[in-house]
C-alpha positions in Angstrom: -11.7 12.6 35.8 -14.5 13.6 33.9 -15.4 12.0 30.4 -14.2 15.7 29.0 -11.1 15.7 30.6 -10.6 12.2 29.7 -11.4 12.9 26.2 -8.8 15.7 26.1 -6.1 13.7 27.1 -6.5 10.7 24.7 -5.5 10.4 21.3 -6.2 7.9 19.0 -3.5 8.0 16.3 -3.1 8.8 13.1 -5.3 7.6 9.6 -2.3 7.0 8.3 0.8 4.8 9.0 3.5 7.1 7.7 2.4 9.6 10.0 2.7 7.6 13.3 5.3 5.4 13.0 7.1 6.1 16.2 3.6 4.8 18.1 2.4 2.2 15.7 3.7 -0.6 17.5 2.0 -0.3 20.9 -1.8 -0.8 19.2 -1.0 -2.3 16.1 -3.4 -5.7 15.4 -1.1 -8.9 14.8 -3.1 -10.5 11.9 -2.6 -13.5 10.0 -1.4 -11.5 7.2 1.1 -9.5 9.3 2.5 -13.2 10.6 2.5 -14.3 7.3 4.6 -11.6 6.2 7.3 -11.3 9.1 8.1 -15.0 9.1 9.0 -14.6 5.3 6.6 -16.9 3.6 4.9 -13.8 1.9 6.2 -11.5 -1.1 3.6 -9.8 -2.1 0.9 -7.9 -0.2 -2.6 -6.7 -1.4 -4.9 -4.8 -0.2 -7.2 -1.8 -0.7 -5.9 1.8 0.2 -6.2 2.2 4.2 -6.2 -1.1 4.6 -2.9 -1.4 6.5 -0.3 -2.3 3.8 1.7 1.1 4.8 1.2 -0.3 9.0 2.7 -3.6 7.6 5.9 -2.1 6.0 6.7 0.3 8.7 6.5 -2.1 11.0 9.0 -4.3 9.0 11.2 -1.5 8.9 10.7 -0.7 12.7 11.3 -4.9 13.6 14.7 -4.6 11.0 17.2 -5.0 14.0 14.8 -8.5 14.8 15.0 -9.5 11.5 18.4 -9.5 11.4 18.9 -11.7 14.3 17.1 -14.0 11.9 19.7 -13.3 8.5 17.4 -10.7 7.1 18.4 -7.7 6.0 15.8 -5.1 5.4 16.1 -2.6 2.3 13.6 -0.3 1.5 13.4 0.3 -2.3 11.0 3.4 -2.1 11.0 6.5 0.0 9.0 5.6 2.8 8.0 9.6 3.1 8.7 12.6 1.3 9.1 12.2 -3.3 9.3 8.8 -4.6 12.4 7.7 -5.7 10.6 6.5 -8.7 8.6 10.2 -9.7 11.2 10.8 -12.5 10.2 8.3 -14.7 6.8 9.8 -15.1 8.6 12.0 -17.4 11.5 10.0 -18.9 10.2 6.6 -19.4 12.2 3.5 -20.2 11.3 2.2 -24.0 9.5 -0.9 -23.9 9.0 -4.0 -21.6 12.8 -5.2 -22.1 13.9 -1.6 -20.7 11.5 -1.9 -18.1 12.3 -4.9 -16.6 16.1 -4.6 -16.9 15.7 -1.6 -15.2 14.4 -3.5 -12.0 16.4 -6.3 -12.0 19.5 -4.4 -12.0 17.8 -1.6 -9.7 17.2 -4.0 -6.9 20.6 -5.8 -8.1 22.3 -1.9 -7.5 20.5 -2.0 -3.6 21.8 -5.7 -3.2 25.2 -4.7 -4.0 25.1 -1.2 -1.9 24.1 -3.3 0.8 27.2 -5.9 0.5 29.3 -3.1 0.1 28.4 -1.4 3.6 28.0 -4.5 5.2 31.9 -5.3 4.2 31.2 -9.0 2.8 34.9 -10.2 1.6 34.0 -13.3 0.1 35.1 -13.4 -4.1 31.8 -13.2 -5.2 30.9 -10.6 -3.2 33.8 -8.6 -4.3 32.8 -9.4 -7.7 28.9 -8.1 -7.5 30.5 -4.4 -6.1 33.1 -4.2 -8.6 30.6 -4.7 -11.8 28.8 -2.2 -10.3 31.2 0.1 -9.7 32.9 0.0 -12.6 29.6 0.7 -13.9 29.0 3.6 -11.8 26.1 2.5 -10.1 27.6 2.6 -6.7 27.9 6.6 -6.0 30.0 7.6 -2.7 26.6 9.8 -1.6 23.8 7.2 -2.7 20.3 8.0 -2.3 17.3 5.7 -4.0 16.3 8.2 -6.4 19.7 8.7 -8.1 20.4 4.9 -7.8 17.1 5.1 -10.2 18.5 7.9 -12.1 21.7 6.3 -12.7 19.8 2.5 -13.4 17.7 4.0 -16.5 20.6 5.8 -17.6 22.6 2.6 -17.9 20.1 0.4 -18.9 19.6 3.0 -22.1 22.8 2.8 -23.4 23.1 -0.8 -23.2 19.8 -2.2 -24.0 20.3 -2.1 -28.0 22.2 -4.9 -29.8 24.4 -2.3 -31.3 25.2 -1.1 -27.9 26.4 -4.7 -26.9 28.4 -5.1 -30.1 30.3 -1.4 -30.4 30.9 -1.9 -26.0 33.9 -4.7 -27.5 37.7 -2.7 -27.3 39.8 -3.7 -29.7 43.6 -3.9 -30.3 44.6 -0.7 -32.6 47.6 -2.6 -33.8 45.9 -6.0 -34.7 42.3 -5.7 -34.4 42.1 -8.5 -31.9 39.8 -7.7 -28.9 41.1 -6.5 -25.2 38.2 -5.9 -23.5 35.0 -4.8 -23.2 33.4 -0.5 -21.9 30.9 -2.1 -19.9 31.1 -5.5 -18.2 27.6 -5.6 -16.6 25.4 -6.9 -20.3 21.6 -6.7 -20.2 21.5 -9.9 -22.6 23.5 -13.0 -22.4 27.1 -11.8 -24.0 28.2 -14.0 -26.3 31.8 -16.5 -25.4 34.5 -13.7 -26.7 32.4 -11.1 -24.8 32.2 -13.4 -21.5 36.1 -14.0 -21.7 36.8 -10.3 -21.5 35.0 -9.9 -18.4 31.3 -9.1 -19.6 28.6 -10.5 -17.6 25.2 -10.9 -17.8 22.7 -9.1 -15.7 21.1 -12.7 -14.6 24.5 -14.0 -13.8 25.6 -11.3 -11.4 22.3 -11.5 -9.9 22.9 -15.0 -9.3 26.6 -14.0 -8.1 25.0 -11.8 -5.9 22.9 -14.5 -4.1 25.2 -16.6 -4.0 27.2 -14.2 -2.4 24.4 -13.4 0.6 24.0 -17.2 0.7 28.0 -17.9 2.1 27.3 -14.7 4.4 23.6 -16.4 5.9 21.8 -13.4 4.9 18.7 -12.9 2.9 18.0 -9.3 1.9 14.2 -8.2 1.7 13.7 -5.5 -0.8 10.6 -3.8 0.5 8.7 -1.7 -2.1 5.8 0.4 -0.8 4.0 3.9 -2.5 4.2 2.3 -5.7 0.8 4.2 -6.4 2.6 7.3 -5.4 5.6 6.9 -7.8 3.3 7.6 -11.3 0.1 9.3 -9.8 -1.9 10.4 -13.0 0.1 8.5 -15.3 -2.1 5.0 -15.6 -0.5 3.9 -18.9 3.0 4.4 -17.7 2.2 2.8 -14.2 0.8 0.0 -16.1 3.7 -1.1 -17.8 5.9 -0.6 -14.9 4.3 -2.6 -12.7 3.3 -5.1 -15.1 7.5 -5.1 -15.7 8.0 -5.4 -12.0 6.0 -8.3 -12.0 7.6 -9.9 -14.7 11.3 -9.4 -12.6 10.1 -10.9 -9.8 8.7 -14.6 -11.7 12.2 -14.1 -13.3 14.2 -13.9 -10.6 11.8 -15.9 -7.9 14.1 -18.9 -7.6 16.9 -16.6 -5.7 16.5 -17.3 -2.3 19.0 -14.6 -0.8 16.9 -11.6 -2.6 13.2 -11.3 -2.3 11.0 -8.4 -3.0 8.6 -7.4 -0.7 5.9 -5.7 -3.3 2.6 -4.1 -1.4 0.3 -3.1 -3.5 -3.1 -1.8 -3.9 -5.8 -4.4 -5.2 -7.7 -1.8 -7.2 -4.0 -1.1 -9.3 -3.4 -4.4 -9.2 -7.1 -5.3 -10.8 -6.0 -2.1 -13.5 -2.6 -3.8 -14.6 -4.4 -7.5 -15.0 -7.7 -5.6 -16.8 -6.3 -6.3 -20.4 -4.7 -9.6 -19.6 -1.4 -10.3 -17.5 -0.5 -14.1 -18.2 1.8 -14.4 -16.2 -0.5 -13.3 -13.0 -1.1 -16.9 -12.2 2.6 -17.9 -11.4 2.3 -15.6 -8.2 1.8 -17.7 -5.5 3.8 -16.1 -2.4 0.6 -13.4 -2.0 -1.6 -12.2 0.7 -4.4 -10.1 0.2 -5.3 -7.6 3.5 -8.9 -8.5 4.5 -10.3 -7.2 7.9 -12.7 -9.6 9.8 -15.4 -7.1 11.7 -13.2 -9.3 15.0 -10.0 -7.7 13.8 -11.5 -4.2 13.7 -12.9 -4.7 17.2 -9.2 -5.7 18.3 -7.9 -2.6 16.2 -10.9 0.2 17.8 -10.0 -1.6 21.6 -5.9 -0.9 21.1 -6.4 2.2 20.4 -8.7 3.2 22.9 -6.8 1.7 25.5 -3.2 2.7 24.1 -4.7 6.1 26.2 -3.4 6.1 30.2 -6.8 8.6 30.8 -8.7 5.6 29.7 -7.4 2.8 31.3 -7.6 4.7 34.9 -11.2 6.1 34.1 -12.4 2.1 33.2 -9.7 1.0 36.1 -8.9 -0.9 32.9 -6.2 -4.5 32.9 -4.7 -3.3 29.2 -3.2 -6.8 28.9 -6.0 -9.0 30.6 -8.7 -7.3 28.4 -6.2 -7.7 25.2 -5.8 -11.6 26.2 -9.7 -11.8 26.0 -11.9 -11.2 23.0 -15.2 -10.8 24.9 -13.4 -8.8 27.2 -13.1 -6.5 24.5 -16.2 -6.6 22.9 -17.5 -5.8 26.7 -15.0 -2.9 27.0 -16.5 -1.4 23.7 -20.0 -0.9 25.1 -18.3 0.6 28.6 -17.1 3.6 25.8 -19.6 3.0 23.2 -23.2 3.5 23.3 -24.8 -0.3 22.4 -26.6 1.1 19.2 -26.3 4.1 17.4 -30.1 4.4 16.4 -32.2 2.6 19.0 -34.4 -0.6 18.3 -35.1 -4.1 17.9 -33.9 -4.2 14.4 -31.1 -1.7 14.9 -27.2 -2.8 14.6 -24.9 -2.6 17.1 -22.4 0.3 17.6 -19.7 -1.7 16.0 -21.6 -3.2 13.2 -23.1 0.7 12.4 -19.3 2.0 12.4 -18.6 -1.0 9.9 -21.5 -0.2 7.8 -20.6 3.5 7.8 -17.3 3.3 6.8 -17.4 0.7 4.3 -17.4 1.3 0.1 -19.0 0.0 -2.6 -17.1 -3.5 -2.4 -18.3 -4.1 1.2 -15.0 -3.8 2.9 -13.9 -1.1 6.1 -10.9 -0.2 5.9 -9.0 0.3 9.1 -8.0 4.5 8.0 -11.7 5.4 7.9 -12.5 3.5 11.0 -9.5 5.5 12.9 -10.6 8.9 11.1 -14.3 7.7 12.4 -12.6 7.6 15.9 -10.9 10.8 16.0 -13.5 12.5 14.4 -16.0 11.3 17.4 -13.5 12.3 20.2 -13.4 16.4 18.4 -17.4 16.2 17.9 -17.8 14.5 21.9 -15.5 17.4 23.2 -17.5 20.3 21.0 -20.7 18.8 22.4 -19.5 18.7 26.3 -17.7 22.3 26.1 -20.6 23.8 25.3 -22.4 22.4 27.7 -24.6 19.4 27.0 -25.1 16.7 29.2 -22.6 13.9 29.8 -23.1 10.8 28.2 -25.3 8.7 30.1 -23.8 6.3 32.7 -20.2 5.7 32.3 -19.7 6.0 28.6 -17.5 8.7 26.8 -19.9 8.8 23.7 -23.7 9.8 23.0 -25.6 8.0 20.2 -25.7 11.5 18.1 -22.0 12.1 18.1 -21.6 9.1 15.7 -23.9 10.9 13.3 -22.5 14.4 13.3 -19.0 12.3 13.4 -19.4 10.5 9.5 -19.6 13.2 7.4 -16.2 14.6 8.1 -14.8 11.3 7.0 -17.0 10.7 3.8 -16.0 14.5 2.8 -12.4 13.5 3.1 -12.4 9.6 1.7 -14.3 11.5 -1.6 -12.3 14.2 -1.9 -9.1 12.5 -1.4 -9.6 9.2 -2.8 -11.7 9.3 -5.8 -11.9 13.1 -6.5 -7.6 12.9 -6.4 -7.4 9.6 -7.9 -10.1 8.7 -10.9 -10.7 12.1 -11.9 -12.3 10.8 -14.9 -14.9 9.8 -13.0 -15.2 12.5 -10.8 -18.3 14.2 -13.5 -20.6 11.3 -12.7 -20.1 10.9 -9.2 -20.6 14.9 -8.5 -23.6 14.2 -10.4 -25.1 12.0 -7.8 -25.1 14.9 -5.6 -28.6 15.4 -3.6 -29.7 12.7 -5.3 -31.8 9.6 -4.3 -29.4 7.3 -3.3 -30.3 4.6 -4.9 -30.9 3.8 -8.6 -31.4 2.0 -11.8 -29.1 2.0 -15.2 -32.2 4.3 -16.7 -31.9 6.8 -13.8 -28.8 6.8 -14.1 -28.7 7.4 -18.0 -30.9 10.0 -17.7 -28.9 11.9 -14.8 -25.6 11.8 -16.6 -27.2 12.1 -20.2 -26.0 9.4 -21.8 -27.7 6.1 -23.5 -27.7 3.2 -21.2 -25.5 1.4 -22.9 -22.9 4.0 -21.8 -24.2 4.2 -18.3 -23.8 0.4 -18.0 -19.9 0.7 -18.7 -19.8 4.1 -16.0 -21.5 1.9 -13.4 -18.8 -0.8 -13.9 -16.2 1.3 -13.5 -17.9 2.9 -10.4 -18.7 -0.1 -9.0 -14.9 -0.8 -9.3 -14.0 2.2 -7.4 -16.7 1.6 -4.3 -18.7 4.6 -5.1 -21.8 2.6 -6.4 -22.5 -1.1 -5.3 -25.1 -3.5 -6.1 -28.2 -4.3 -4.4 -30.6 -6.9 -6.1 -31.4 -4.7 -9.7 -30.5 -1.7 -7.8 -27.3 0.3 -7.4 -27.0 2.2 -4.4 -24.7 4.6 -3.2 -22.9 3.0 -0.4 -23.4 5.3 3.3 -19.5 5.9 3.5 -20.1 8.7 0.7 -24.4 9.6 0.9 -23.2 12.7 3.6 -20.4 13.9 1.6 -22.6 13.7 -1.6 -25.6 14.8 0.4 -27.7 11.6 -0.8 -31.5 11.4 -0.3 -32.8 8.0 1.2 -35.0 6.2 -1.5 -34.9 5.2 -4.6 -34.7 7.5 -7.9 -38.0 5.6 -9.5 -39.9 7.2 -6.7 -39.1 10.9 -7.6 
């Protein structure tokens, strides 16, 4: 086969895990953090957008029937694709923190009891947990995640008052002596008349509940991914939910049979802690998602050899060079060119990708390192339909296909990323536009026209976001966005 030919029939997946999770599997990178995660010791996941969380959780999902060999059951507590189960709330928002977090609790205490329910557990308890929640009408014959949150707010509104808990007592018409009470599932602790009647609190059912999974030998993971989805362009509101959902899980972290799996976003999780979160320091079952330039060598290797063109073109061993880490490095340089630009102070291919592909806070994400990929195989095939020469030796890749590669994935990480998702700082980066790329806090001053005071504050926030980052009393615009904003090498005090 020829390198076009070979080039035409590879493939190297998708930027984004929703959108290939029937061939995730084969070239997904076993990290620490991934082992961390499937053996349980792990609740919550950070990391920065494209850094794999969305891989991590599909591939929990995908491993559910080995997980519950183990006793774990897996949940999901967002729509994995498609509207967030939790979009509603960006328009009818619980009142307060209490609301908030009794909306989780009993949210994830609604999926716990669905779950029991379809599983058939018989024991009392378990009996007990589906029929408060039935009787509440939480458990709907056709139950989908978005209603379940629906019918969770709706609930947790009428009951959250103290008035609410008082008139919910029925009461004798004849004597006045109470019978009973309208709802038996209490958001507060009911008091010893209330408890005799039937009323329980949420805590205690949740307990019941655990206790209930406990007798059966199954822990239930509640897996919660797309939270940044769920209030897009709603930052206050997404604050205090978040911040609330925190708050369930310290409260509710000593049940063993229910544990949250929360994957977040670091720069969401920096926004929620900005004005002070107290409580962040009790969360010790975290991982944050770091990638090790090793790791995105393993990653850039799978995928390259996930392709049966490939492997017979290279007479490639998959599984010997996979066993081998200098086997892969090697393997790279039989595709790659060994630099990019050519000399004695050069990087390597790998370390130029890297550099390429990384923001302001130093870090590649694997998504722009795949989008890097699949942008090099359209720009390699363009280049040999045309006509030019074949890369030289054995290679697939020229040197100048990299570089007509990157701006296609700077155009789309700035438009999608921070155009869609700081909008507010959207003015000042489009200023930036043919612009030296580098610069002072006087430059930049001057180029947004504001005092430097004011500057000083926008580069914080920009340096936040990965759009600026710091070099000695310089800040530079990082090469993942300089094609996208058409940046100018050199500094701004030159002009």
């Amino acid at each position: 086969m020829t390198p076009l030919e070979v080039l035409k029939a590879s493939s190297f997946g998708r930027r984004t895990a929703e959108e290939e999770h029937d061939h995730l599997q084969q070239y997904f990178v076993e990290t620490e953090q991934w082992t961390k995660v499937f053996s349980g010791d792990v609740d919550i996941i950070y990391g920065p957008k494209g850094s794999g969380k969305s891989a991590i959780y599909s591939l929990i999902i995908k491993n559910e029937a080995t997980l519950f060999d183990r006793g774990v059951l897996i949940v999901p507590g967002e729509n994995p694709q498609g509207a967030p189960a939790f979009q509603h709330l960006r328009d009818d928002t619980p009142d307060g923190e209490f609301e908030f977090v009794s909306l989780w609790k009993l949210y994830v205490l609604t999926l716990c009891g669905q779950s029991i329910k379809s599983y058939g557990f018989k024991s009392k308890k378990a009996q007990q947990v589906v029929q408060a929640l039935e009787d509440a009408g939480l458990l709907p014959t056709h139950f989908t995640l978005s209603k379940i949150v629906k019918y969770v707010l709706e609930y947790v509104r009428q009951n959250s008052s103290v008035e609410a808990v008082e008139n919910s007592m029925q009461f004798d018409p004849v004597t006045g002596t109470p019978v009973g009470v309208a709802n038996k599932i209490y958001l507060r602790e009911p008091s010893s008349i209330q408890a005799k009647l039937g009323a329980v609190s949420i805590d205690e059912l949740y307990q019941v509940a655990n206790d209930a999974l406990k007798e059966e030998g199954i822990q239930i993971w509640i897996v919660l991914d797309r939270l940044d989805v769920a209030f897009t362009d709603k930052p206050t509101l997404e604050d205090e939910a978040l911040k609330a959902l925190f708050k369930f899980y310290l409260d509710t972290k000593g049940s063993s049979q229910i544990r949250p799996k929360i994957f977040l976003r670091t720069d969401i999780w920096q926004s929620i802690t900005k004005q002070g979160f107290r409580e962040a320091s009790h969360i010790e079952r975290s991982k944050t998602i770091t990638w090790k330039e090793a790791d995105l060598i393993n990653l850039v290797v799978r995928r390259l050899l996930s392709n049966q063109a490939i492997c017979e073109y290279y007479n490639a061993d998959k599984a010997a060079i996979l066993s081998d880490f200098k086997k892969q490095t090697d393997f790279i340089y039989r595709v790659f060119p060994d630099q990019v630009d050519s000399g004695g102070n050069k990087p390597s291919t790998m370390t130029w990708i890297l550099s390429r592909t990384a923001d302001g806070t130093k870090e590649s994400a694997p998504r722009e390192v795949i989008h890097l990929l699949n942008e090099l195989r359209e720009e390699q095939i363009s280049r040999l339909e045309r006509g030019e020469s074949f890369p030289q030796g054995e290679r697939l890749f020229e040197q100048v296909t990299f570089k007509e590669a990157l701006p296609a994935v700077s155009k789309v990480r700035l438009e999608q990323t921070i155009f869609a998702e700081f909008p507010d700082e959207r003015p000042f980066v489009e200023a930036l536009t043919e612009q030296k790329a580098t610069h002072t806090t006087p430059t930049l001053a001057k180029l947004w026209s504001v005092e430097e005071a004011e500057a000083s504050k926008i580069v914080g926030r920009l340096l936040e976001i990965g759009v600026l980052e710091k070099q000695g009393a310089f800040w530079r615009v990082p090469f993942l966005y300089r094609p996208a904003l058409s940046s100018i090498q050199g500094s701004a005090d030159d002009a």
